[in-house]
C-alpha positions as CSV (number, residue, x, y, z in Angstrom):
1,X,78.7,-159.6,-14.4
2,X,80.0,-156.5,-12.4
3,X,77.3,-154.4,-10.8
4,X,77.3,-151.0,-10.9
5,X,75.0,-148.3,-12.8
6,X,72.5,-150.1,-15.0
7,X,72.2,-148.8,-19.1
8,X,69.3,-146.6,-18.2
9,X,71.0,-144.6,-15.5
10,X,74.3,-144.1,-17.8
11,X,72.1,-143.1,-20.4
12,X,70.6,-140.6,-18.0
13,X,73.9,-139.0,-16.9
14,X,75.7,-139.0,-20.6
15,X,72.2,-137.0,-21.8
16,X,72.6,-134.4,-18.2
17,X,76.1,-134.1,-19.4
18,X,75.3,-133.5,-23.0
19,X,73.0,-130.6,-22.0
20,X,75.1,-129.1,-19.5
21,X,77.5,-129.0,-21.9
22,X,75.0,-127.6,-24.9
23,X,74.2,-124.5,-21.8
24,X,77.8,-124.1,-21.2
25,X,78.6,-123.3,-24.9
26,X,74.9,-120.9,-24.9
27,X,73.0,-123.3,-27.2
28,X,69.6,-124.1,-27.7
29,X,68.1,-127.5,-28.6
30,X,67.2,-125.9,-31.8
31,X,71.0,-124.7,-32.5
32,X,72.1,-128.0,-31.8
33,X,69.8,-129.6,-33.7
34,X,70.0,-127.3,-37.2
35,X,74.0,-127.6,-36.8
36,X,73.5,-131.8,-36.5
37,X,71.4,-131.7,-39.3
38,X,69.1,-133.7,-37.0
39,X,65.3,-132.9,-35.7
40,X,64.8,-131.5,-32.1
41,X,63.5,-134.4,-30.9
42,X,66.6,-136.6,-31.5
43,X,68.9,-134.2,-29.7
44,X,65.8,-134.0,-26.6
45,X,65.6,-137.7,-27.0
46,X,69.5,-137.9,-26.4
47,X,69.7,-135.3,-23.6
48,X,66.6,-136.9,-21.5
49,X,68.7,-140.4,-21.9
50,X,66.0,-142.1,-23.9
51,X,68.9,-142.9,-26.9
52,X,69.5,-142.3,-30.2
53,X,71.4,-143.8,-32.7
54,X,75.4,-143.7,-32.2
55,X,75.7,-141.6,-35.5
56,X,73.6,-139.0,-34.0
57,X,75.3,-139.1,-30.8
58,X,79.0,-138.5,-32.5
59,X,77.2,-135.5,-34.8
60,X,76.3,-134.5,-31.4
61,X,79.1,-134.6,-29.9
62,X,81.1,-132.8,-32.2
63,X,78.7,-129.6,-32.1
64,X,79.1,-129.4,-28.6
65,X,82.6,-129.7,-29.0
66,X,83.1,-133.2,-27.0
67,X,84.0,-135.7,-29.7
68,X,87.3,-136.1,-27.4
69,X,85.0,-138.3,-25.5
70,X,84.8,-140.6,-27.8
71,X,88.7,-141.3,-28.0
72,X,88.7,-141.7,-24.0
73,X,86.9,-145.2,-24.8
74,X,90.5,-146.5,-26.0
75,X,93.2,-146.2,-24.2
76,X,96.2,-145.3,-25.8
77,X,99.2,-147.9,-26.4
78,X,101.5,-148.2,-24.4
79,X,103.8,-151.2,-25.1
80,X,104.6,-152.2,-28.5
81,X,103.6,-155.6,-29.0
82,X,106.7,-156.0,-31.2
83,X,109.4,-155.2,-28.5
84,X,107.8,-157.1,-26.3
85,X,108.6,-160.2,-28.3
86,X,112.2,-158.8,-28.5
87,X,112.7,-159.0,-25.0
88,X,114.0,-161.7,-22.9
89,X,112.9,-163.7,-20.2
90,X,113.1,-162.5,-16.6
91,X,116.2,-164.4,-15.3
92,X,115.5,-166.9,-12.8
93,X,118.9,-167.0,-11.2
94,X,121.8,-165.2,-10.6
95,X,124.9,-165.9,-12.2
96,X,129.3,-165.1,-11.4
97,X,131.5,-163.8,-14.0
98,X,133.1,-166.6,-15.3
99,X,137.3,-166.5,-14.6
100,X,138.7,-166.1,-17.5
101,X,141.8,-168.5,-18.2
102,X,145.1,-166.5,-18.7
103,X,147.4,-169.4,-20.4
């Protein structure tokens, strides 16, 4: 596996960034919390990194105005598979006009 940040230090920074984005916009966990429709102590629990459940992290997310995080996790396309079976193979050689007989 690659090594990096483990799960409890990207929960950390997701929840700093969740309540730096909560003072940004003036809120208060209470604001937050009555807009979710959740308690106080799942929107603390999510800002401290201790975790939530992902529904509560979306509703969260969309108070605060970030749910456009959520469609950085996929890319967008691209290539379209189906051209890309429409296309031919790289050439492997080069090749001369054929002369063309003039009977």
């Amino acid at each position: 596996m690659k090594e990096g940040p483990t799960t409890s230090e990207l929960l950390h920074a997701v929840g700093e960034q969740l309540r730096a984005q909560r003072l940004r916009l003036n809120l208060t966990l209470e604001e937050v919390a009555q807009h979710a429709g959740l308690s106080i102590n799942v929107v603390r629990r999510l800002e401290s990194g201790e975790g939530s459940t992902l529904a509560s992290f979306v509703t969260v997310l969309r108070v605060l105005r970030r749910d456009e995080w959520l469609t950085s996790l996929q890319p967008a396309v691209t290539i379209d598979p189906l051209s890309m079976l429409k296309k031919r193979a790289p050439r492997q050689r080069a090749y001369k006009p054929r002369k063309q007989n003039q009977d």
